[in-house]
N, C-alpha and C positions, 0 to 999 in steps of 0.2 A: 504494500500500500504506500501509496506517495505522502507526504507530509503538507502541507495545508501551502496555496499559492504565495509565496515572495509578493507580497506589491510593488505592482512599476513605480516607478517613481513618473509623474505626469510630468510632458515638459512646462518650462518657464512661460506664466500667463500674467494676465495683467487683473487689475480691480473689477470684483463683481458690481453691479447696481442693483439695489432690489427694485422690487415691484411699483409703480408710483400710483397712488390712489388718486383719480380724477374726479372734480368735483360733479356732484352729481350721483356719486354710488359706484363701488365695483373697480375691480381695476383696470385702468387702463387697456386697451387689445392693440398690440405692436400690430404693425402691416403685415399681410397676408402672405406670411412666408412660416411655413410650417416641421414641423417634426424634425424641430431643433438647429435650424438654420437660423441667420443672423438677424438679430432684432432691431434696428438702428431705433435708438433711443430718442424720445420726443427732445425738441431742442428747446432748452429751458434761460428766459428772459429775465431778467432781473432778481428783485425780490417786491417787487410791486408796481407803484406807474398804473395810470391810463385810470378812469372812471368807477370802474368796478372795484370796490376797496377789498381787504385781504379778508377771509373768511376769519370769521369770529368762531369760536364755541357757545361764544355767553349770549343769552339771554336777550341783552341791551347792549350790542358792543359799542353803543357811544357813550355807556357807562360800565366798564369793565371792574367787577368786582378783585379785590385785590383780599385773597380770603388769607387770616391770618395764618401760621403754621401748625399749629395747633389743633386748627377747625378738620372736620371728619368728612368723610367722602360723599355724607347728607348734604353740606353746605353747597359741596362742588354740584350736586343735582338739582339744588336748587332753582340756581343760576346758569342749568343746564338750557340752551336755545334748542326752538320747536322742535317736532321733528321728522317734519318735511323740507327742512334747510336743505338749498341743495350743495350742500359740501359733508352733508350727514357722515360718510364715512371718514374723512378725514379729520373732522373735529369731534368726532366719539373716543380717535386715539387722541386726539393732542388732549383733550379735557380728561379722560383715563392716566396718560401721563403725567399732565400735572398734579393731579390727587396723588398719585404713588411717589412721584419726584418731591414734593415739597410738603410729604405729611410727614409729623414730628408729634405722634400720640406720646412719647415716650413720659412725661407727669403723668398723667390721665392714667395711662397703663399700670403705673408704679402707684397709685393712688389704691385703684381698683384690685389690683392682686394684694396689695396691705389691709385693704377689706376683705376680704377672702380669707386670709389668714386670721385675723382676728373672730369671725364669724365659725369659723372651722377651727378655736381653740378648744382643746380637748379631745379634735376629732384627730383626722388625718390629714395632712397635705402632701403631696410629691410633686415632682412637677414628669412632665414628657415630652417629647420631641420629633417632629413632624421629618420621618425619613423624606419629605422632599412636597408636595402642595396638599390642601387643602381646601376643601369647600366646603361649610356646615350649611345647610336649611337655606336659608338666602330667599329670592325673590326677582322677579322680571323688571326692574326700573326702567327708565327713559332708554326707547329706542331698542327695548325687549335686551337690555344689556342686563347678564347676569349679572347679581350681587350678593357678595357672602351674608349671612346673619350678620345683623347691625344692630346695638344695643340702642334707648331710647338717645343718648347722646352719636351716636355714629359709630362708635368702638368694634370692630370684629371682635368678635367672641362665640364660644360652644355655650347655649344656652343650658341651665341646670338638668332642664325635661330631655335634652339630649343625650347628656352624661347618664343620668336614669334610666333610657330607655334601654341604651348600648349592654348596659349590667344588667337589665334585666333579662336580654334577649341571647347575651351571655350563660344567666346563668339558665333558662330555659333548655337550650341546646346542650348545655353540659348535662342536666340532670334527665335531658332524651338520652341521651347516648349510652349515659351509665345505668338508667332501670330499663330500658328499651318501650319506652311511652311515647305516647304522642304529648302533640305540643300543649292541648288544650289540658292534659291532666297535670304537664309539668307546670304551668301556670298554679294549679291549684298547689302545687308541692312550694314556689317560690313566695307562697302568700305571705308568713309568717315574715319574710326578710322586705318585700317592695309593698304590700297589703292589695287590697283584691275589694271591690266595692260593690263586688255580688257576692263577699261570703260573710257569713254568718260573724263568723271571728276574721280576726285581723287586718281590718277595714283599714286602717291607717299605717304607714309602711315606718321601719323602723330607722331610717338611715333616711341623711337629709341632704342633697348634693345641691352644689352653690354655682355660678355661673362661673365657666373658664376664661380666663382673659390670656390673649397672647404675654409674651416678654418683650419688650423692648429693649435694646441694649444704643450702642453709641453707632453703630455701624447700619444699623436695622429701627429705624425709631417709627419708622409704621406698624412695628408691629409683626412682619414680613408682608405687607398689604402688597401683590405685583401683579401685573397686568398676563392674560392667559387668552387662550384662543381655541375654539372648537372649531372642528371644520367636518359636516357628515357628508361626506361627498356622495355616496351610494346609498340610493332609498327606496323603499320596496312603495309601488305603487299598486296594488292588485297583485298581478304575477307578474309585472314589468319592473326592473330596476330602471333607475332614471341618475343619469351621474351628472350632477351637480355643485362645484367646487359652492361652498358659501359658510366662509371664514366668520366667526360671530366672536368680536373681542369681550372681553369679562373679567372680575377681578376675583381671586383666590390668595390662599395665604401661602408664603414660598417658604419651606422647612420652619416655621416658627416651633418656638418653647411655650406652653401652655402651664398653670400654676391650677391643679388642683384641689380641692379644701372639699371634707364629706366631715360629721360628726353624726353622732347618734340623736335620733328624736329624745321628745322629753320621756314616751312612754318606752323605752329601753335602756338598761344600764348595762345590756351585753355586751361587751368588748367585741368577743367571737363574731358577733353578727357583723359590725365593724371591719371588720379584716378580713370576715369571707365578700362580702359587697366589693370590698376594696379590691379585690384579687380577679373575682368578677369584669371588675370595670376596668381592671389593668390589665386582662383580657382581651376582653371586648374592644378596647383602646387599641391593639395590636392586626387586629383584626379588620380593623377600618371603621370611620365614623365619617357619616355625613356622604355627599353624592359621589359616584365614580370609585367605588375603592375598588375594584376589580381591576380597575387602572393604574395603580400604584398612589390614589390620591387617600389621603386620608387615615395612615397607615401612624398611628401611636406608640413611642414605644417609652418606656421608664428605664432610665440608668441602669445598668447592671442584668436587666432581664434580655432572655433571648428572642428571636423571633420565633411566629409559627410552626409549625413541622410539617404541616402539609404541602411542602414542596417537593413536587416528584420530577423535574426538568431545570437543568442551569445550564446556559451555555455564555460563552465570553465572546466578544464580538467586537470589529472595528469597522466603522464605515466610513467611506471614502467619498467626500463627491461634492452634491450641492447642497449635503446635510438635513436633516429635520430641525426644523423650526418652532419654535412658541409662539412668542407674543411679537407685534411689530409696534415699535417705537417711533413716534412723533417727530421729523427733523424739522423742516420749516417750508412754507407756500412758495410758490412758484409762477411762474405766466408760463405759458408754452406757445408757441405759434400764432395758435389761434387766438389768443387771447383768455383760454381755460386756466383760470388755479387749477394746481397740482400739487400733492403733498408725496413725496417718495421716502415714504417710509424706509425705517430701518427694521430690518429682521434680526431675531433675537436668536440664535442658534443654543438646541436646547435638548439633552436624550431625555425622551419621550418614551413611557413604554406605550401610551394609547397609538403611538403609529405602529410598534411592532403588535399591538394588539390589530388591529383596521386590519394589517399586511395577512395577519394569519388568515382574520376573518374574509378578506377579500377569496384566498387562495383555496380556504375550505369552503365557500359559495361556488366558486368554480366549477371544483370538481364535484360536489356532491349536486350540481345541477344536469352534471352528465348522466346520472344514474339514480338519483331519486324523482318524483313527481313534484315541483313547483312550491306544492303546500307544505307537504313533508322539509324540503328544504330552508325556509322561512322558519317552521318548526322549530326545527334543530338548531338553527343560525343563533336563534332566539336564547334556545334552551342554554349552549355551547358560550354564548356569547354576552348574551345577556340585550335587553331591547326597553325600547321606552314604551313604547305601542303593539303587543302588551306588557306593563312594564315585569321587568324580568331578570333578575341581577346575574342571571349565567353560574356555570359551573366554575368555570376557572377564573384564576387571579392571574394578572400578568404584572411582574414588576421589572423598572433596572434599577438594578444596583452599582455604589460606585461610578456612576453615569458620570461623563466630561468630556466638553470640548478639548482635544490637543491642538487643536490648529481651526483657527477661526476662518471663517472666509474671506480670501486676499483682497490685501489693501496696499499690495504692491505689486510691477510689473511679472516681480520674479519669485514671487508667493508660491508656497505650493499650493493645490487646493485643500478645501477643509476637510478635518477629521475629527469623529467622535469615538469613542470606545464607551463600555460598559457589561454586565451583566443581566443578560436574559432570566429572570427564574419564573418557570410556571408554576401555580399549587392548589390546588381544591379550595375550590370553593367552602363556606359550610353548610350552603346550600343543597351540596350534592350527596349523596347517599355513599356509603362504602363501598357498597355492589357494583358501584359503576367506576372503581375506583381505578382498576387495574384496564380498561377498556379505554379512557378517557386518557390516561398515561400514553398506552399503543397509538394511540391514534393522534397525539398533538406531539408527542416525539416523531414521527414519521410528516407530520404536517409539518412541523419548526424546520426538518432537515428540509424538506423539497423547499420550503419557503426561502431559505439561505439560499439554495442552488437554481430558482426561477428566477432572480431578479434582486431589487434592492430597496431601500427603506425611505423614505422621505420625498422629497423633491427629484425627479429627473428618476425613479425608483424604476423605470421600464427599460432603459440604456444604462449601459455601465459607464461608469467614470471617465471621460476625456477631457482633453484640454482642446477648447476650438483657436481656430488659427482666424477666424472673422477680428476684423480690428474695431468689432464693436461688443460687451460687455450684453450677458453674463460669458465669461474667461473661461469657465467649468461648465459642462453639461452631464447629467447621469448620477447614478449611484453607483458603488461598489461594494457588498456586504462580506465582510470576512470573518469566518470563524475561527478564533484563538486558542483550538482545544487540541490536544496530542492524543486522546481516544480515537479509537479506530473506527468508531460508529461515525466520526462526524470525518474522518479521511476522505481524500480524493482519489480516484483511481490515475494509472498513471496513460489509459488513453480512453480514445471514443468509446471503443468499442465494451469494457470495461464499466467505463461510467452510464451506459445504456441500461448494462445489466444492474448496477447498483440502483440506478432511480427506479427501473421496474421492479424492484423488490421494496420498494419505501412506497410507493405506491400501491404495491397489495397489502401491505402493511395497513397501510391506510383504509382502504375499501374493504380490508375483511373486519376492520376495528369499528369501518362507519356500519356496516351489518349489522354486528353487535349490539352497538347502543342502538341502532333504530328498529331492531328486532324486523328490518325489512332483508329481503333477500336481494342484494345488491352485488351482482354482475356486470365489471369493466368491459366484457368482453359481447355487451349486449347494449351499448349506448345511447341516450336519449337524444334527438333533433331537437334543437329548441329553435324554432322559429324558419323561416326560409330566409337564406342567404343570397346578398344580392351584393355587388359592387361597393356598396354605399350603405350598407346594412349589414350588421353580425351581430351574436349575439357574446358575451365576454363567459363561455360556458366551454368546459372544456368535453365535449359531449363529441359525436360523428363527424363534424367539420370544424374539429381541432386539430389540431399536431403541434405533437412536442420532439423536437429533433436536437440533436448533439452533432456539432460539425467541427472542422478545424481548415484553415487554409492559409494562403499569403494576403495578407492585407492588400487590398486597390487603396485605399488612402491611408497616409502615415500615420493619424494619430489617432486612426481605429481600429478598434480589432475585425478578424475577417468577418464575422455574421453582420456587424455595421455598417463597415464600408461596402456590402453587399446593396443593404439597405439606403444607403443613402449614394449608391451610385447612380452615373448621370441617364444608365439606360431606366430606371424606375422612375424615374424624375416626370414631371406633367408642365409644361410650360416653362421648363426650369428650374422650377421646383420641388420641395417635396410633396408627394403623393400624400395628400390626406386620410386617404385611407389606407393607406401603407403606416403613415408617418405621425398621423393626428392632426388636428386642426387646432387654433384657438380663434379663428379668423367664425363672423358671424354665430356664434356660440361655441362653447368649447368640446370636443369631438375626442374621447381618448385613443392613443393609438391600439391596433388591433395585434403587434407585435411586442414581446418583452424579449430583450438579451439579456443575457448573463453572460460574465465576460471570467471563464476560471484559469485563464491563463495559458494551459495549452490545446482549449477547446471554448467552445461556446454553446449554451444552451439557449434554443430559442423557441417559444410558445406561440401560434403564428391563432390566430381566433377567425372562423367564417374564413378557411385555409382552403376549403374547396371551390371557392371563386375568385379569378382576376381580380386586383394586382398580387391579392396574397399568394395566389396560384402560382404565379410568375412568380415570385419572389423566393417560393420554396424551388424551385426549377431552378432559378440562376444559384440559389445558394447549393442545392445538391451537381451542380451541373459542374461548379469551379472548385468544390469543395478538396482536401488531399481525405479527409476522411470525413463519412458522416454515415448518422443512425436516426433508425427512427423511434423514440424512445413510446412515445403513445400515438394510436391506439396502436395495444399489444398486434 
C-alpha cells in the first residue's frame, strides 16, 4: 500500500478578492465566463462622489447614532434602518460588525457573574468552556437575522430554564438506559430531584439553577459575541432538490467561559441531590446545549473532565485551496462603473465541521438516490442527519477538533494558497438507539473514506486545488482534501487499476450498511433513473446515468492535472468558453457543475452526473480516449 499523497507545492500567485456585495441584495455575478475561468473584477471608483450618498445602516443617517461601548447589541437594533433598504445586504454586515467590533460588556459581565455567585452561596459554582460556538434559544430580529438569547438588558446568556432542562433531559436518558424504561416512566423516576406538577408528591423540584453569563476577559470583552453564517444550499422541494446558495449572516458566541451557580431549594437540605443534578448538568453540558450541537456548536465542557465516549470515527485532515469560510467582514463602500455602491467584503477563513457535515450529507443523498425510492431517501437524510422540516436532530454528531488556519488566503504575489488542518470525529448521537450502533459506524466510515476521495470541502470543493495563470484574482481555484492518517484503511493504492478495486469495496461497504439500517433490500447493481437527461438537464444522483471513473494521463495545461485540463480544454469549450454544462454556470442564476475531480496525485477520480448525454458524453470519451490508464469505478 502506498503512503498518503506529498502535496504539490502550487506555483507563485498573487492576492485573492473576495466576493463584493452589491447594493441591492446578493452578490454581485462577474461576466459570463464560467467553470472557473477569469472573473475581471468590477472597477471600483472612489470612496464616494456624485448625488447618491454612501449607504447608511442607521435608521436616520442624517443623524447617526454614536452608541456608547458598553451598550448591547438591543441598542445597535434599534437604530437598525428599514428593511427594504436597498443596500440590505451590505449594511446587515457593517451594522453586525460594529456591534461585535466595539462591544465592551466586560463590567456588566463581571457584575452579573458576582451575582451569581453570591445567589449560589452555599450551593455550587464551576464554570465551562465552549470547545468552539454557541447559540442558546435566540430569536429572528431585523431582516430574519439570527440572535443569541439576550437578557432584558442585551447580555448573551444561557437562561436558568435552559440549564434545567439540559439536567433534566440528562438525567432522563441516563436513568432509560440503566433500568431499560421509556422516557415517560423515567420522568416519573427524576420527580423527586426536578419535581413533576402532575404528581401527587414532589411538585416543587429541589435544586435551583441561576442564569449563565458568559466571561469577559481583556482580549474578548463581548463576551465572545462574533459574527457566523449559515448557508443551506440544497433543499428538498417535494421530491425535487433545488440548489440555492443563500448565505444568512447571524450572531453566536465564539468559545466563551460561562460561570455556573445551582444551590438547593429551601425545601431540601440534601447535599446528594446537589451533586447528582450537578453531575447531571455537567453532563448534559458536554453533550450540547442550545441549536446545532450535532455540528460541533454548543458543546460544554468543565476543567478537568473528559469528553463523551461515543465516538466511533476520527480522522486528521489538511485542506488545501480556496478554504471554508465563516462569517464575512464589513470593509468599506465603493462606486463601480455604473454608479452602484459596493461593499467587498472580507471572508473570514474558518474549520467548520457543519461543511464536513453538508459534504457527507451531500454524498450520502447521492448515492442512496440511486437505489432507494425518493421518500425513503428524505427519510433517512432526515433521520442520519438531522432536518428542521421535520424537525429532527439526527443520529450522528460531527465535530473538529484542534481546527486552524496554517496559511491564510494570499495577500501577496508569491503567497502560497490557503490551508487549514484539523480533526474529523464522528459519535452517536443520544438520540440513536444501540442497535443501530454498529451499522451506522459501517456505513459513515465507508461514507467519510469515498467523501475524502470524490472531491473536497469548502469553496471550489468540485476541482482540486490550482493556481490560475489569469492576471485577474481569485489567484486559487479548487479544493484539495488530505488525509493525515498512517492506517491502512485510509491508504492509497499505488495505481488505477488498484484504486478501482478499493473504492468498489467502500462502496459495498456502504450499500450493504445502507440495507441494514433501512431494513430495504438495496441493490447497486439494479439502479434507479431519476428523471430524463437532457443536455441542459441532470439530475446530481448517482443512479444509471452516473459514472464514477479513475484515470491518469499527461496534462494539456500546466497547472492542471490530466482529468482538468481534459475538462477545461479548448475542444469542450462553446464560444470560447467554458461549457456550462460541463463547467457550471453563475451567469443568469447559479447552475452547479455536473463534474467533480479529485486530484490524488498519481491519478484522478472523476464523478461525471447525467454522463449519458452530450457534452458529458464527450467529455468521458476524450478523457478515456487520451487517458495512459483509466477505470470505471461505478456502475459495477
Amino acid at each position: 500500500m502506498a503512503t498518503p499523497p506529498i502535496k504539490k507545492k502550487i506555483p507563485d500567485v498573487v492576492k485573492s478578492s473576495p466576493t463584493p456585495i452589491k447594493a441591492g441584495g446578493g452578490p454581485i455575478k462577474p461576466p459570463p465566463v464560467v467553470g472557473g475561468g477569469p472573473v475581471k473584477p468590477p472597477s471600483v471608483v472612489g470612496g464616494g462622489g456624485g448625488k447618491q450618498p454612501k449607504p447608511s445602516p442607521w435608521l436616520d443617517p442624517q443623524n447617526e447614532p454614536k452608541p456608547d461601548v458598553t451598550a448591547s447589541f438591543v441598542e445597535y437594533l434599534r437604530w437598525m434602518r428599514e428593511y427594504d433598504h436597498p443596500h440590505r445586504d451590505g449594511t446587515k454586515i457593517e451594522i453586525l460588525d460594529k456591534a461585535q467590533e466595539k462591544a465592551d460588556y466586560g463590567e456588566r459581565l463581571k457584575q452579573l457573574n458576582e451575582r451569581t455567585e453570591l445567589l449560589a452561596r452555599g450551593g455550587v459554582t464551576f464554570l465551562v468552556k465552549c470547545s468552539w460556538r454557541i447559540r442558546i434559544g435566540g430569536h429572528r430580529g431585523p431582516e430574519s437575522i439570527l440572535i443569541p438569547a439576550f437578557d432584558a438588558l442585551g447580555m448573551p446568556y444561557i437562561p436558568s430554564s435552559t440549564l434545567r432542562g439540559v439536567a433534566r433531559s440528562q438525567a432522563i436518558r441516563e436513568i432509560m438506559a440503566i433500568d431499560n424504561i421509556s422516557w415517560k416512566d423515567a420522568e416519573k423516576k427524576i420527580a423527586p430531584y426536578f419535581g413533576d406538577i402532575n404528581a401527587k408528591n414532589n411538585l416543587q423540584g429541589k435544586v435551583i439553577f441561576f442564569d449563565a453569563y458568559p466571561l469577559a476577559s481583556d482580549n474578548v470583552k463581548s463576551g465572545g459575541l462574533s459574527m457566523d453564517m449559515a448557508n443551506n444550499i440544497w433543499q428538498w422541494q417535494g421530491d425535487q432538490l433545488t440548489y440555492s446558495p443563500n448565505p444568512n449572516v447571524f450572531l453566536s458566541l465564539k468559545e466563551p467561559s460561562f460561570f455556573i451557580g445551582l444551590r438547593l431549594a429551601s425545601n431540601c437540605q440534601d447535599t446528594a441531590v446537589l451533586e447528582k443534578v450537578k453531575q447531571w448538568l455537567i453532563w448534559g453540558l458536554q453533550t450540547g446545549v442550545g441549536s446545532q450541537v450535532n455540528t460541533g456548536y454548543g458543546e460544554l465542557l468543565i476543567k478537568g473532565s473528559n469528553r463523551p465516549t461515543e465516538e466511533f470515527l476520527r480522522v486528521e485532515f489538511t485542506l488545501e485551496g480556496q478554504l471554508i469560510h465563516g462569517a464575512q467582514h464589513f470593509t468599506q463602500w465603493h462606486k463601480n462603473d455604473n454608479g452602484q455602491w459596493l461593499m467587498r467584503g472580507k471572508a473570514e477563513a474558518e474549520v467548520r465541521s457543519i461543511a464536513f457535515k453538508s459534504m457527507l450529507r451531500y454524498w450520502f443523498r447521492s448515492f442512496a438516490l440511486g437505489v432507494l425510492p425518493v421518500p425513503e431517501v428524505k427519510k433517512w437524510e432526515a433521520q442520519l442527519f438531522g432536518a428542521i422540516d421535520p424537525q429532527t436532530r439526527g443520529w450522528v454528531k460531527f465535530e473538529i477538533i484542534h481546527g486552524r488556519v496554517i496559511q491564510g488566503e494570499p495577500k501577496g504575489k508569491y503567497d502560497d494558497s490557503g490551508e487549514q488542518e484539523g480533526t474529523l470525529t464522528l459519535a452517536y448521537s443520544p438520540q440513536v438507539l444501540t442497535t443501530n450502533h454498529t451499522q451506522i459506524a459501517t456505513l459513515f466510515k465507508s461514507l467519510t473514506w469515498l467523501m475524502f476521495r470524490l472531491g473536497g470541502i469548502g469553496q471550489g470543493s468540485r476541482r482540486p486545488c490550482y493556481a490560475r495563470t489569469s492576471q485577474y484574482a481569485p489567484w486559487y481555484r479548487g479544493s484539495t482534501l488530505y488525509i493525515e492518517s498512517k492506517d491502512d484503511y485510509w491508504q492509497l493504492p499505488n495505481n488505477v487499476q488498484r484504486f478501482q478495486q478499493r473504492c468498489q469495496e467502500k462502496l459495498h461497504e456502504f450499500y450493504t450498511s445502507l440495507g441494514q439500517i433501512t431494513n430495504i433490500n438495496v441493490n447497486p447493481r439494479n439502479l434507479n433513473t431519476l428523471g430524463t437527461v437532457e443536455p441542459r438537464n441532470w439530475r446530481e444522483a448517482i443512479d444509471k446515468n452516473c459514472r464514477l471513473v479513475v484515470c491518469s494521463g499527461n496534462a494539456t495545461i500546466s497547472n492542471k492535472p490530466y482529468a482538468l485540463s481534459i475538462l477545461h480544454s479548448p475542444q469542450l469549450k462553446v464560444n470560447n468558453n467554458y461549457d456550462p454544462n460541463l463547467c457550471g454556470s453563475v451567469a443568469r442564476g447559479v447552475k452547479p457543475s455536473p463534474v467533480w475531480i479529485s486530484d490524488l496525485e498519481k491519478y484522478q477520480v472523476v464523478t461525471v452526473f447525467g454522463a449519458t448525454v452530450d457534452p458529458r458524453k464527450k467529455y468521458l470519451t476524450s478523457l478515456k480516449d487520451n487517458a495512459q490508464q483509466y477505470a470505471q469505478i461505478f456502475p459495477f
